[in-house]
mmCIF file of the N, C-alpha and C atoms, coordinates in Angstrom:
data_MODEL
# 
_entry.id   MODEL 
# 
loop_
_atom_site.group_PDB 
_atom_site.id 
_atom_site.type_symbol 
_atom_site.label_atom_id 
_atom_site.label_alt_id 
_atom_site.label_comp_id 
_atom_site.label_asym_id 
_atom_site.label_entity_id 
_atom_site.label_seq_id 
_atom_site.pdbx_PDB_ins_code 
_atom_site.Cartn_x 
_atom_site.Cartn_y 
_atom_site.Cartn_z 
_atom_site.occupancy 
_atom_site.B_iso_or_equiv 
_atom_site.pdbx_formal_charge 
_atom_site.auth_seq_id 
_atom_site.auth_comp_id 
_atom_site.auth_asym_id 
_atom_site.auth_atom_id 
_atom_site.pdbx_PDB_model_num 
ATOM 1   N N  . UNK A 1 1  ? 56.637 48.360 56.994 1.00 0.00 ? 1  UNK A N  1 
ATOM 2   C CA . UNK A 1 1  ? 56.769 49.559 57.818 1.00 0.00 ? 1  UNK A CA 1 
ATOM 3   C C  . UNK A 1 1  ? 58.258 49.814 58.054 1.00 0.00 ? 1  UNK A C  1 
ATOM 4   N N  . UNK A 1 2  ? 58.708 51.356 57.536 1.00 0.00 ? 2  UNK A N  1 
ATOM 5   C CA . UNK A 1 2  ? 60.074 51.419 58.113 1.00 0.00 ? 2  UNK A CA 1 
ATOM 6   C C  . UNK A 1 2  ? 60.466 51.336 59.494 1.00 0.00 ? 2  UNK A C  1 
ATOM 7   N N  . UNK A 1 3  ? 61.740 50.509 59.612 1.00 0.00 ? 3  UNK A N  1 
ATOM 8   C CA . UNK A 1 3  ? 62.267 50.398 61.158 1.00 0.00 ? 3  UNK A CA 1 
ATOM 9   C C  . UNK A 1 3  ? 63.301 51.611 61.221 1.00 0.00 ? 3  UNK A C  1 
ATOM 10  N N  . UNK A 1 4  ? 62.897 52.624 61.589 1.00 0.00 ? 4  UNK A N  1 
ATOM 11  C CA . UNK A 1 4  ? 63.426 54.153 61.780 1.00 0.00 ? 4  UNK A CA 1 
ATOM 12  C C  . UNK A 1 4  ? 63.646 54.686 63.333 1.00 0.00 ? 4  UNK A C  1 
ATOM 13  N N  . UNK A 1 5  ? 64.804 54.562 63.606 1.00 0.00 ? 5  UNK A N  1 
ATOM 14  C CA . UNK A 1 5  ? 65.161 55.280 65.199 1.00 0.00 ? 5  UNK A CA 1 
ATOM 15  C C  . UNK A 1 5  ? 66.481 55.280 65.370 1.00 0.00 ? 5  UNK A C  1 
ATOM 16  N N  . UNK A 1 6  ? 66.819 56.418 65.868 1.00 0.00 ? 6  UNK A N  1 
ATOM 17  C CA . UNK A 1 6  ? 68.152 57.271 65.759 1.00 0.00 ? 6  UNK A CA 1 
ATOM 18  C C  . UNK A 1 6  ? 68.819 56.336 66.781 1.00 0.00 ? 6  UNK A C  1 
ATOM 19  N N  . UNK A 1 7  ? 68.907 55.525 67.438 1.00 0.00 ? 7  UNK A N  1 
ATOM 20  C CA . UNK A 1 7  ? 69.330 55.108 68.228 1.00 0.00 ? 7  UNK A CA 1 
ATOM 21  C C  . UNK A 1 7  ? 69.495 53.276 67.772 1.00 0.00 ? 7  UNK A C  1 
ATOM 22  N N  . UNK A 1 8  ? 69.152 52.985 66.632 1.00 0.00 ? 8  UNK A N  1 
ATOM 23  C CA . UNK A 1 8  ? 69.184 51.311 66.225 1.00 0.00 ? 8  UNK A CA 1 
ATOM 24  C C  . UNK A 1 8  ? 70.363 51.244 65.712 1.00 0.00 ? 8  UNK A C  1 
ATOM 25  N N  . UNK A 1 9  ? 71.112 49.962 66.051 1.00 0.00 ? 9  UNK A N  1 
ATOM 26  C CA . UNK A 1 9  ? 72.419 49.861 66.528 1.00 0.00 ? 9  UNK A CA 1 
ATOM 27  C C  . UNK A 1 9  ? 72.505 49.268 64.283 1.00 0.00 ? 9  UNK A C  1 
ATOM 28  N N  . UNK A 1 10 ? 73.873 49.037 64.718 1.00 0.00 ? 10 UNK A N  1 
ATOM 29  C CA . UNK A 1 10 ? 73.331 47.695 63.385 1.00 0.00 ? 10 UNK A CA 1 
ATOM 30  C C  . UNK A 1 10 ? 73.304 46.208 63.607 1.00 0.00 ? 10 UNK A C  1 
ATOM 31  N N  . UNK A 1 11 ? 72.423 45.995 62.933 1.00 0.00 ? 11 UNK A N  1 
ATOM 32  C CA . UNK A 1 11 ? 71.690 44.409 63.030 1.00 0.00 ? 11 UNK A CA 1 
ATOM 33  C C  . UNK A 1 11 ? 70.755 44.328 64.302 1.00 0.00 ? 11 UNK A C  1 
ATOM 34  N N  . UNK A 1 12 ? 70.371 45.327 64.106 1.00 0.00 ? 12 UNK A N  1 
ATOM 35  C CA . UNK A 1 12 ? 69.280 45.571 65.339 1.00 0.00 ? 12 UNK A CA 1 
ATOM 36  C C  . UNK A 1 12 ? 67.986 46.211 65.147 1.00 0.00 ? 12 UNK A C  1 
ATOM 37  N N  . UNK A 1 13 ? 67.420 46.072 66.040 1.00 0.00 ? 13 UNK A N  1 
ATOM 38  C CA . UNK A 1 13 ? 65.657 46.275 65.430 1.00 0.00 ? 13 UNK A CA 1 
ATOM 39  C C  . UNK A 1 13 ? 65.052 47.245 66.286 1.00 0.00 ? 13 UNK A C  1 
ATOM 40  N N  . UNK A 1 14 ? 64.401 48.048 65.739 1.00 0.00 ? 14 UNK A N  1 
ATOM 41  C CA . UNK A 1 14 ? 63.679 48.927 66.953 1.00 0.00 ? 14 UNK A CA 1 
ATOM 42  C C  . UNK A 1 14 ? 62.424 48.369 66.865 1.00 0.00 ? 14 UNK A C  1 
ATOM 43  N N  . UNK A 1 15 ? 61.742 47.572 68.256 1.00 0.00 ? 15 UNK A N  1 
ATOM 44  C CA . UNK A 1 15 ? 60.597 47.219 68.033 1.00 0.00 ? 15 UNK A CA 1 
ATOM 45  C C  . UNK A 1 15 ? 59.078 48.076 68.271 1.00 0.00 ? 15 UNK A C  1 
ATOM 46  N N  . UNK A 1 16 ? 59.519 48.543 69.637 1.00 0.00 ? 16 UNK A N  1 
ATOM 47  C CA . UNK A 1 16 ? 58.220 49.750 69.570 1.00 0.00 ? 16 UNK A CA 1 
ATOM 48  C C  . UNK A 1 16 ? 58.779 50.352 71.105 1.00 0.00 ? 16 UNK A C  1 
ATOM 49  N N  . UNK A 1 17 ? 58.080 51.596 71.501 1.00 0.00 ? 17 UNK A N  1 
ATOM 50  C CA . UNK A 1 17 ? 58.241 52.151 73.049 1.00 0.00 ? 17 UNK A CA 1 
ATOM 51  C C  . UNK A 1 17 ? 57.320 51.198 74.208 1.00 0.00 ? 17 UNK A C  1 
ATOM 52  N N  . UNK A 1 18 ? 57.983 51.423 74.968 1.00 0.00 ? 18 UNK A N  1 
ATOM 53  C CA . UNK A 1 18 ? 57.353 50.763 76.638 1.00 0.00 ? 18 UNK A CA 1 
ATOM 54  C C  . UNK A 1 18 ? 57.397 51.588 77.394 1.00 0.00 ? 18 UNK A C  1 
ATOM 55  N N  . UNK A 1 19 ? 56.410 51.764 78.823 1.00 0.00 ? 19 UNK A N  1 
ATOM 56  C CA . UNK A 1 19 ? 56.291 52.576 79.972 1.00 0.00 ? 19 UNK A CA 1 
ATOM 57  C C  . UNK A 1 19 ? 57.700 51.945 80.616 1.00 0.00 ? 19 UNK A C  1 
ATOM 58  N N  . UNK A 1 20 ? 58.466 53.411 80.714 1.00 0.00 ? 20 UNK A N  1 
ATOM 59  C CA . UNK A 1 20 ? 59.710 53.758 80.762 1.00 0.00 ? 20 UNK A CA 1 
ATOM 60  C C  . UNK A 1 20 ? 59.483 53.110 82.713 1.00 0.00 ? 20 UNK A C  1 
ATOM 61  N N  . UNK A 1 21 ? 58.496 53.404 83.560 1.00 0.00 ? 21 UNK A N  1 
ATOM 62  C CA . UNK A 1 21 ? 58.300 52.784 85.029 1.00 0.00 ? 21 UNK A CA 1 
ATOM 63  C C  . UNK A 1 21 ? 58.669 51.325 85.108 1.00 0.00 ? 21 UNK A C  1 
ATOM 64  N N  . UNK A 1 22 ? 58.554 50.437 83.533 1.00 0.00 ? 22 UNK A N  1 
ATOM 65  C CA . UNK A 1 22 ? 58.211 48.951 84.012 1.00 0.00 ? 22 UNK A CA 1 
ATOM 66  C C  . UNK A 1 22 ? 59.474 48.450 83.486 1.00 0.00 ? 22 UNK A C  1 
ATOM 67  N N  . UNK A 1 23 ? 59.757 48.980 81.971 1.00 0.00 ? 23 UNK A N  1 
ATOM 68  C CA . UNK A 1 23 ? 61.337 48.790 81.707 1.00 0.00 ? 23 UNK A CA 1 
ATOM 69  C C  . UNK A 1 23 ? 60.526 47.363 80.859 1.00 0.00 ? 23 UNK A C  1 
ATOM 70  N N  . UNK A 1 24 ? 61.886 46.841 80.544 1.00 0.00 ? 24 UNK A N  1 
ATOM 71  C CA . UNK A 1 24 ? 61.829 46.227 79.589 1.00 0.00 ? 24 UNK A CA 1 
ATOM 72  C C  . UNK A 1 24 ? 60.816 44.670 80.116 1.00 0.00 ? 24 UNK A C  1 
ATOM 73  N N  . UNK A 1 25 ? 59.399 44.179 79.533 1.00 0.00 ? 25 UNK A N  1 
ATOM 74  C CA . UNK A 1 25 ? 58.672 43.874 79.998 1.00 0.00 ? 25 UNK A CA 1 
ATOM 75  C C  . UNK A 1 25 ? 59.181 42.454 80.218 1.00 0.00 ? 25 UNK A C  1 
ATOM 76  N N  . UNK A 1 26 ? 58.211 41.645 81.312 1.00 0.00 ? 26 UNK A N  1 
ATOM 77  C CA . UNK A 1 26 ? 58.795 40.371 81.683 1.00 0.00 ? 26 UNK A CA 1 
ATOM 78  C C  . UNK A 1 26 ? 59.408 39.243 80.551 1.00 0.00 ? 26 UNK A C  1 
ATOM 79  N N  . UNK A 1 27 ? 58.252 38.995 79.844 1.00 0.00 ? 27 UNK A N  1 
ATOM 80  C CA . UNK A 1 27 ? 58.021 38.216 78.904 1.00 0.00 ? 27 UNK A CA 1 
ATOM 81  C C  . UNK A 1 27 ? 59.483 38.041 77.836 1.00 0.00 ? 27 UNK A C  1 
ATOM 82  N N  . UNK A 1 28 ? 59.932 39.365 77.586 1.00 0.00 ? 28 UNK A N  1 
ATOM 83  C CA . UNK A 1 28 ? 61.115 39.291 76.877 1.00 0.00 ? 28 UNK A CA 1 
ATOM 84  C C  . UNK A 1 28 ? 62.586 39.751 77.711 1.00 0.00 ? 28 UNK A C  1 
ATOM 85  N N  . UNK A 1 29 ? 62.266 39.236 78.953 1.00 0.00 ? 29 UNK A N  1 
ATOM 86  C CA . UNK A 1 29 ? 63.450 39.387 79.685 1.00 0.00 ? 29 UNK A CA 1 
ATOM 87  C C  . UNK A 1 29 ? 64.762 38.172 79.294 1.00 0.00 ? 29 UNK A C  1 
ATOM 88  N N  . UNK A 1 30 ? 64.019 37.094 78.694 1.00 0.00 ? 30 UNK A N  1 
ATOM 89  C CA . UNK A 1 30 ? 64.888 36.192 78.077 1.00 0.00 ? 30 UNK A CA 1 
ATOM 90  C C  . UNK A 1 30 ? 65.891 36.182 77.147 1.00 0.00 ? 30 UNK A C  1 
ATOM 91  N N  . UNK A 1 31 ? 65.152 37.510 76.074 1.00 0.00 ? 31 UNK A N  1 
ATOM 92  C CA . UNK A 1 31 ? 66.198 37.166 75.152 1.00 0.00 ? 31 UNK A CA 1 
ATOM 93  C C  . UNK A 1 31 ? 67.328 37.976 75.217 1.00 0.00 ? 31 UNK A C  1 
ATOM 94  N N  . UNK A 1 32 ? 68.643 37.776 75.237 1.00 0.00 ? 32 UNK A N  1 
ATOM 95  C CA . UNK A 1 32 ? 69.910 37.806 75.167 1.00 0.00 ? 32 UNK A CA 1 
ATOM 96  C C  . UNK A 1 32 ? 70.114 39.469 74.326 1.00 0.00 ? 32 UNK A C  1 
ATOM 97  N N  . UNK A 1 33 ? 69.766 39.828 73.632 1.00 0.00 ? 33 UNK A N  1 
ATOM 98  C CA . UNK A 1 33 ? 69.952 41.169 72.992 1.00 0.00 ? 33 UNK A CA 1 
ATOM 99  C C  . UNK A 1 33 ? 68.801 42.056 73.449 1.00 0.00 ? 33 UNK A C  1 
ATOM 100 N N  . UNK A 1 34 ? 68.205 42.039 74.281 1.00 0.00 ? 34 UNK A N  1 
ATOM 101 C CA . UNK A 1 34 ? 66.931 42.950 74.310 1.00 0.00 ? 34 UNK A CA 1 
ATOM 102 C C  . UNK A 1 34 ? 67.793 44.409 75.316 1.00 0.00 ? 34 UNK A C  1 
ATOM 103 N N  . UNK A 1 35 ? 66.962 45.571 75.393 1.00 0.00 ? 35 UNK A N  1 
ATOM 104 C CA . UNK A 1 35 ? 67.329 46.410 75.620 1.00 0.00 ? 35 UNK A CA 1 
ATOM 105 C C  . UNK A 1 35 ? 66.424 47.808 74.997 1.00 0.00 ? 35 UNK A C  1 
ATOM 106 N N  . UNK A 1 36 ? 67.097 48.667 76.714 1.00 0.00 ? 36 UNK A N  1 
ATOM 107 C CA . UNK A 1 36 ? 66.138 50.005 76.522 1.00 0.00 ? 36 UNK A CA 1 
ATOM 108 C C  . UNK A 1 36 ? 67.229 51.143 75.412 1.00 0.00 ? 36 UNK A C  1 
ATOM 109 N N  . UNK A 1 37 ? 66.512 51.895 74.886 1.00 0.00 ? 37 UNK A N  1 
ATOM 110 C CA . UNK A 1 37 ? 67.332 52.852 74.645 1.00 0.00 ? 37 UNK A CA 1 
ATOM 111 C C  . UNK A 1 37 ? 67.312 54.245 75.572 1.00 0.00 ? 37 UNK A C  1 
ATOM 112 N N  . UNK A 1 38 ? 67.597 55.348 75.034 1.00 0.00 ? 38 UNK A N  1 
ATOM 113 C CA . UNK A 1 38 ? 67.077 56.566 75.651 1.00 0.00 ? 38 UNK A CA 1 
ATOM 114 C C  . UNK A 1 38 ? 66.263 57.698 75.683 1.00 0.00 ? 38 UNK A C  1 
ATOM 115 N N  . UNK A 1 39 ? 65.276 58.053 74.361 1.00 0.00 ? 39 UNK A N  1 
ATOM 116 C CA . UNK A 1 39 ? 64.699 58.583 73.452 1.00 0.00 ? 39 UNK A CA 1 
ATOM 117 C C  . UNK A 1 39 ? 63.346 57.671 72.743 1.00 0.00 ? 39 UNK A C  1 
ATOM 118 N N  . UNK A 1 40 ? 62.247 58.305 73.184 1.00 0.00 ? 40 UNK A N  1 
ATOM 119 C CA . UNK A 1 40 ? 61.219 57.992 72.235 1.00 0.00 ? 40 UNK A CA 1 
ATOM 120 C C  . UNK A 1 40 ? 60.626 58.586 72.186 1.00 0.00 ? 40 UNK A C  1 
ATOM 121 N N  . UNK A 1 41 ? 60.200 58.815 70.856 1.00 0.00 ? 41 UNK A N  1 
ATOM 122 C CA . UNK A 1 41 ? 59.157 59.584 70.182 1.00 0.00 ? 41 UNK A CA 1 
ATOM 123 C C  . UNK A 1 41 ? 57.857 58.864 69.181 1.00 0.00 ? 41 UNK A C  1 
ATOM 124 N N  . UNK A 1 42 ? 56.799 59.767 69.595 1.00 0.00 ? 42 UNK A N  1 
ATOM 125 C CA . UNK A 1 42 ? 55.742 59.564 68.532 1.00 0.00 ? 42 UNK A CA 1 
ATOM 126 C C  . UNK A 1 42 ? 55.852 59.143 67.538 1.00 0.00 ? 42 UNK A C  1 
ATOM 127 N N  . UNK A 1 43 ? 54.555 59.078 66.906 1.00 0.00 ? 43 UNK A N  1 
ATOM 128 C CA . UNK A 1 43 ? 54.570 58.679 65.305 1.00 0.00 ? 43 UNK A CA 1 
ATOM 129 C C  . UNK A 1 43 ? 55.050 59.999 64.356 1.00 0.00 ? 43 UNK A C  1 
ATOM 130 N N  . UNK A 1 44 ? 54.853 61.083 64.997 1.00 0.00 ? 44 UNK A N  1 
ATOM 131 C CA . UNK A 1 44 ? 55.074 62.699 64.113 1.00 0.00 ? 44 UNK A CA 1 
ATOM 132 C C  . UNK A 1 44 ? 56.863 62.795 64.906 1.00 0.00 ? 44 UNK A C  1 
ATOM 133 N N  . UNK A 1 45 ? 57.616 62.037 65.653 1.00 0.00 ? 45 UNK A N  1 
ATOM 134 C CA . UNK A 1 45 ? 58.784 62.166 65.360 1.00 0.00 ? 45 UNK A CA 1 
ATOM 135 C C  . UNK A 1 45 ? 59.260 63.248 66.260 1.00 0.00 ? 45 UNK A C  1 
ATOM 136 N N  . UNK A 1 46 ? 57.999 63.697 67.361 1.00 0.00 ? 46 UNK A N  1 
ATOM 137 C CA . UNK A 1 46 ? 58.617 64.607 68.335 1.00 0.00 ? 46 UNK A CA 1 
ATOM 138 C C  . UNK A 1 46 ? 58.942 63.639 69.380 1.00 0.00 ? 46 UNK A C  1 
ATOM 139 N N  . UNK A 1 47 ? 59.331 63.961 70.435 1.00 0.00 ? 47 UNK A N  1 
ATOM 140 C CA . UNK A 1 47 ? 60.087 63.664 71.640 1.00 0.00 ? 47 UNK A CA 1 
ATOM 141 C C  . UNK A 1 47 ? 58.747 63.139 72.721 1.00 0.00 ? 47 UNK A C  1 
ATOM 142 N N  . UNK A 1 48 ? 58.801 62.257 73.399 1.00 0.00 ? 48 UNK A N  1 
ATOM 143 C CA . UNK A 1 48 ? 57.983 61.770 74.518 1.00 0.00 ? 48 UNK A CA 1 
ATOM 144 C C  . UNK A 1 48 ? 59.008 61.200 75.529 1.00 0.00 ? 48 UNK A C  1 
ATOM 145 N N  . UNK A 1 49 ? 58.395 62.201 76.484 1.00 0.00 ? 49 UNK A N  1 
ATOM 146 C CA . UNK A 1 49 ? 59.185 62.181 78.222 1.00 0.00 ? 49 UNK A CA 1 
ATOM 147 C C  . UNK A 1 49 ? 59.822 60.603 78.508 1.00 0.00 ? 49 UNK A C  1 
ATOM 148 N N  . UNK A 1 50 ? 60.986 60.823 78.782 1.00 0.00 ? 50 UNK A N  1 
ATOM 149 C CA . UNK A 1 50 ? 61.846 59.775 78.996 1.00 0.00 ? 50 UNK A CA 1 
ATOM 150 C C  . UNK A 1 50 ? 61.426 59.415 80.497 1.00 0.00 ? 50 UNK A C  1 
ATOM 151 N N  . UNK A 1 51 ? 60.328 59.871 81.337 1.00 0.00 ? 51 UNK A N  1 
ATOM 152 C CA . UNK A 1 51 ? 60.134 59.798 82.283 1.00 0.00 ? 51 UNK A CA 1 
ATOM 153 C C  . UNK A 1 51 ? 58.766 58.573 82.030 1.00 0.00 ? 51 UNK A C  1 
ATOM 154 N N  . UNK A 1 52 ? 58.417 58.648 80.874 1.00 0.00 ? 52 UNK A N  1 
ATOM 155 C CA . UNK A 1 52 ? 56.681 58.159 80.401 1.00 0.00 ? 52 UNK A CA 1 
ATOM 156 C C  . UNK A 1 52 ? 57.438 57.283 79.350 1.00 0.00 ? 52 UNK A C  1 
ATOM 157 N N  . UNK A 1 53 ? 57.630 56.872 78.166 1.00 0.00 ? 53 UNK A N  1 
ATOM 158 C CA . UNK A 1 53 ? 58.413 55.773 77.646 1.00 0.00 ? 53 UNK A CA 1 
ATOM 159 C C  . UNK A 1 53 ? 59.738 56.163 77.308 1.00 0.00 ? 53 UNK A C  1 
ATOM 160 N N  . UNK A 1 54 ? 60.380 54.881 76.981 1.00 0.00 ? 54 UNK A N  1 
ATOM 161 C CA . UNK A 1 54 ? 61.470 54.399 76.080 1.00 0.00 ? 54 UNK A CA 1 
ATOM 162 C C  . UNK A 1 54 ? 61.106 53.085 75.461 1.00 0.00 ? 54 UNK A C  1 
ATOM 163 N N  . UNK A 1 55 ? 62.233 53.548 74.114 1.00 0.00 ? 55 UNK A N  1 
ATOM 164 C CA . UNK A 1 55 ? 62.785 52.505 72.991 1.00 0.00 ? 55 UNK A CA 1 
ATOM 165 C C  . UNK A 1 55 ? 63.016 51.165 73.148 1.00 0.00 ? 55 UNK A C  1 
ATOM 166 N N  . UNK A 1 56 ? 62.467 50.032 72.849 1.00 0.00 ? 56 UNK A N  1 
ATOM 167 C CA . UNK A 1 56 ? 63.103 48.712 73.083 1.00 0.00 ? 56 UNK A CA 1 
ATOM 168 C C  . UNK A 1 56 ? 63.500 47.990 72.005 1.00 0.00 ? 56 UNK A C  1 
ATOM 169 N N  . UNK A 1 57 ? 64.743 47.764 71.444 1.00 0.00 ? 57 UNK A N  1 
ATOM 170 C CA . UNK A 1 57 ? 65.690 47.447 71.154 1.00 0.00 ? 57 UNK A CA 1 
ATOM 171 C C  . UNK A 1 57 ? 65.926 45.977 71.088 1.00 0.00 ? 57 UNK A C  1 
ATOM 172 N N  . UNK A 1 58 ? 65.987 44.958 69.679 1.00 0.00 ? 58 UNK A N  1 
ATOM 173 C CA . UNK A 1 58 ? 66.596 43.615 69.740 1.00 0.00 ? 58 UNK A CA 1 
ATOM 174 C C  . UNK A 1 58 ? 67.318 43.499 68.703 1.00 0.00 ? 58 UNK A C  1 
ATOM 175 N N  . UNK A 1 59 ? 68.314 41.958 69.181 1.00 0.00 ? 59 UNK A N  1 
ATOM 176 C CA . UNK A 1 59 ? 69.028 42.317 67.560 1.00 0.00 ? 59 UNK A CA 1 
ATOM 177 C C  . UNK A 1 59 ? 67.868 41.464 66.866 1.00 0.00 ? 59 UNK A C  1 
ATOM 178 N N  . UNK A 1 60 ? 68.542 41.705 65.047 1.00 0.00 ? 60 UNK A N  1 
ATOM 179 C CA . UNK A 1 60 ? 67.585 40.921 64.424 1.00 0.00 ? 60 UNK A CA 1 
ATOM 180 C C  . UNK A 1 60 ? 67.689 39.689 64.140 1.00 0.00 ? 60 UNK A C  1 
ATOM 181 N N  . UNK A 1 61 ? 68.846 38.800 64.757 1.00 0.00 ? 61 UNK A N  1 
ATOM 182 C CA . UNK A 1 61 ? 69.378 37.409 65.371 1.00 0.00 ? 61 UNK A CA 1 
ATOM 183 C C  . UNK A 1 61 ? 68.164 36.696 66.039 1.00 0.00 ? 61 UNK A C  1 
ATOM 184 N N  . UNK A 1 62 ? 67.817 37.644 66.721 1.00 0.00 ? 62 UNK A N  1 
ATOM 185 C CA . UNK A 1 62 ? 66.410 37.467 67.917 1.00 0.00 ? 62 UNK A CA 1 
ATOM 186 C C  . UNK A 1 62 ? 64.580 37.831 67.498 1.00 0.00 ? 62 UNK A C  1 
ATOM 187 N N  . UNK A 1 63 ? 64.557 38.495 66.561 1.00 0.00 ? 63 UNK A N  1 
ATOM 188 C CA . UNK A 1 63 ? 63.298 38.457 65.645 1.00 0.00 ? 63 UNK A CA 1 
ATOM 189 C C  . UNK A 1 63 ? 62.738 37.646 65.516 1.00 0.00 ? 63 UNK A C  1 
ATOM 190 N N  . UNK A 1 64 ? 62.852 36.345 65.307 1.00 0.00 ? 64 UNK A N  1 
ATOM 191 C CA . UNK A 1 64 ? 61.551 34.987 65.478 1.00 0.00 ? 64 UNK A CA 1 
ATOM 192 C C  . UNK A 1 64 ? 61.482 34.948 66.691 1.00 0.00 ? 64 UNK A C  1 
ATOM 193 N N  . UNK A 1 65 ? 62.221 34.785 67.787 1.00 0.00 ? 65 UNK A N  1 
ATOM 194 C CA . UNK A 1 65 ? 62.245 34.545 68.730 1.00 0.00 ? 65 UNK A CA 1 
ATOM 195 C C  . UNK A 1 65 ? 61.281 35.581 69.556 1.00 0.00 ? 65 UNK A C  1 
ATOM 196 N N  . UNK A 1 66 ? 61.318 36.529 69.452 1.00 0.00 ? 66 UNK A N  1 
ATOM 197 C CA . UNK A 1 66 ? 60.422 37.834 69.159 1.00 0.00 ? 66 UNK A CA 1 
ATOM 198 C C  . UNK A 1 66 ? 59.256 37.761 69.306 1.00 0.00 ? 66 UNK A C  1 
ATOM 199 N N  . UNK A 1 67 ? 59.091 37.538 67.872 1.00 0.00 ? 67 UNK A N  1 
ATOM 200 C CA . UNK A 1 67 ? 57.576 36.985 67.437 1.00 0.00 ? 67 UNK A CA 1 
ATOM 201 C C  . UNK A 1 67 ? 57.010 35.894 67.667 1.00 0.00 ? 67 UNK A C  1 
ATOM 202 N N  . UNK A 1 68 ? 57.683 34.809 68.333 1.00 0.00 ? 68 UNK A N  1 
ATOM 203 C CA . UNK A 1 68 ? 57.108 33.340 69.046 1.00 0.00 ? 68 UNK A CA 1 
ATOM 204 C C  . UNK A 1 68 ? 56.363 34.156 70.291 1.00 0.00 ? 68 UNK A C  1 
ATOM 205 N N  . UNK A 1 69 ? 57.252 34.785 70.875 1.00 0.00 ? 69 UNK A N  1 
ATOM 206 C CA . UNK A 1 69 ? 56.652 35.349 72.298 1.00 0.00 ? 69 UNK A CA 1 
ATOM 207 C C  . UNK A 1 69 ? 55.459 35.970 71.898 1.00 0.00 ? 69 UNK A C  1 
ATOM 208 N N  . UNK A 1 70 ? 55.430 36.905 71.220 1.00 0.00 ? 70 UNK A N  1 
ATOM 209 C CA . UNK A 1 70 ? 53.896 37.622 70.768 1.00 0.00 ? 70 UNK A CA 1 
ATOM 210 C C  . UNK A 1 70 ? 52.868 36.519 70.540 1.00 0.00 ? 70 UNK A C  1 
ATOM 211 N N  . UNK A 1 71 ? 53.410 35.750 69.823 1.00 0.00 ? 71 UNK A N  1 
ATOM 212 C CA . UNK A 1 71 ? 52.532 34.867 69.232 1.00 0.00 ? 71 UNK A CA 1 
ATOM 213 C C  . UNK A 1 71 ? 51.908 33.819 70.251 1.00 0.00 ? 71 UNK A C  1 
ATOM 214 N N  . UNK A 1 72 ? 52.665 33.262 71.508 1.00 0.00 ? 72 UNK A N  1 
ATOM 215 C CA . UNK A 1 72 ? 52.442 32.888 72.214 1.00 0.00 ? 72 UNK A CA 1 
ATOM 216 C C  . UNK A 1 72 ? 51.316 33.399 73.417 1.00 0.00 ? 72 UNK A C  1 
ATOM 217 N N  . UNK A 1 73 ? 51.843 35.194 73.470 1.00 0.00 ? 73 UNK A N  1 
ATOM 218 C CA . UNK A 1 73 ? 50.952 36.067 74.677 1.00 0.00 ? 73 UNK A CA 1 
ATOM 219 C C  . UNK A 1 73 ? 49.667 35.918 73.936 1.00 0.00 ? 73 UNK A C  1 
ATOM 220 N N  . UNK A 1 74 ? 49.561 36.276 72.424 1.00 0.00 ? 74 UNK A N  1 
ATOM 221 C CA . UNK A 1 74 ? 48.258 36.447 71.846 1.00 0.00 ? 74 UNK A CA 1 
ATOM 222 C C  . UNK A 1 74 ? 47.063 34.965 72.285 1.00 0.00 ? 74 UNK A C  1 
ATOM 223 N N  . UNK A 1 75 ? 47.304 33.988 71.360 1.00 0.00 ? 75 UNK A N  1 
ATOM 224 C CA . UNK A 1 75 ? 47.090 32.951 71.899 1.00 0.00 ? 75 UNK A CA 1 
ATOM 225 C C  . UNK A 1 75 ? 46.679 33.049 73.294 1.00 0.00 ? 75 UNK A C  1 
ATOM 226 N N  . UNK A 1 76 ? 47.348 32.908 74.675 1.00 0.00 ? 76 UNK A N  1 
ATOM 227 C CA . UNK A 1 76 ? 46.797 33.403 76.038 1.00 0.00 ? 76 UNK A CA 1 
ATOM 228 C C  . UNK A 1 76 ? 45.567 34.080 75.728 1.00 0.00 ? 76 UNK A C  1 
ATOM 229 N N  . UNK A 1 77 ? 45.651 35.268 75.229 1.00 0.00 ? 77 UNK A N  1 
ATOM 230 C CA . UNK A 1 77 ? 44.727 36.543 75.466 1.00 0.00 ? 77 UNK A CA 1 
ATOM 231 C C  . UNK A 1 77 ? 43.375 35.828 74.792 1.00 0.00 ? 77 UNK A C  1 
ATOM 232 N N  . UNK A 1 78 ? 43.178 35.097 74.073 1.00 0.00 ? 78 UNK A N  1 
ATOM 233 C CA . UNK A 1 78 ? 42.362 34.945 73.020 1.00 0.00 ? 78 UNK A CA 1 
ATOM 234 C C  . UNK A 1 78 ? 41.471 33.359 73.587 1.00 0.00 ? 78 UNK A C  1 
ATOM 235 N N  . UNK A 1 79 ? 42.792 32.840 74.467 1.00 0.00 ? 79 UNK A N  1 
ATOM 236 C CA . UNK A 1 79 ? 41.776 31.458 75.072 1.00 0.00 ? 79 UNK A CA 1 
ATOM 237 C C  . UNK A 1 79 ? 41.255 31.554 76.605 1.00 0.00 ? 79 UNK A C  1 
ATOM 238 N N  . UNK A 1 80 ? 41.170 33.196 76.593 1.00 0.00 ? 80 UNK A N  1 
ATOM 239 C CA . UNK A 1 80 ? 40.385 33.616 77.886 1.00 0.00 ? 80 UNK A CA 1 
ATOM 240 C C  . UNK A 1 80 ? 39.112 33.097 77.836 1.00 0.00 ? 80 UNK A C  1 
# 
């Protein structure tokens, strides 16, 4: 899948949008490059209210590290 957003720095990853109210979620408050941007949009590439999400942003230094966390929440969710 292309990593496409006008706002990805270089060596940086756009991972997906978050409810712009909660900000950048607990779980990845750890890692060292994480971050909101200012702009997100849909899958068709229009604009969604900066009031309702934003962009979250890692470098790609931090990508396993990333995906341990997912991999970790999933796991949780699954030994409910």
């Amino acid at each position: 899948m292309p990593n496409h957003h006008p706002e990805t720095k270089e060596n940086e990853y756009y991972c997906y949008n978050v409810k712009a109210e909660k900000g950048i979620p607990l779980r990845l408050r750890s890692l060292k490059t994480v971050r909101l941007g200012k702009q997100a949009y849909d899958l068709d590439g229009k604009k969604i209210s900066t009031d309702y999400m934003l962009p979250l942003f890692v470098s790609k230094n931090e990508l396993n590290t990333l995906n341990n966390i997912h991999e970790q929440e999933l796991k949780e969710i699954r030994s409910k």
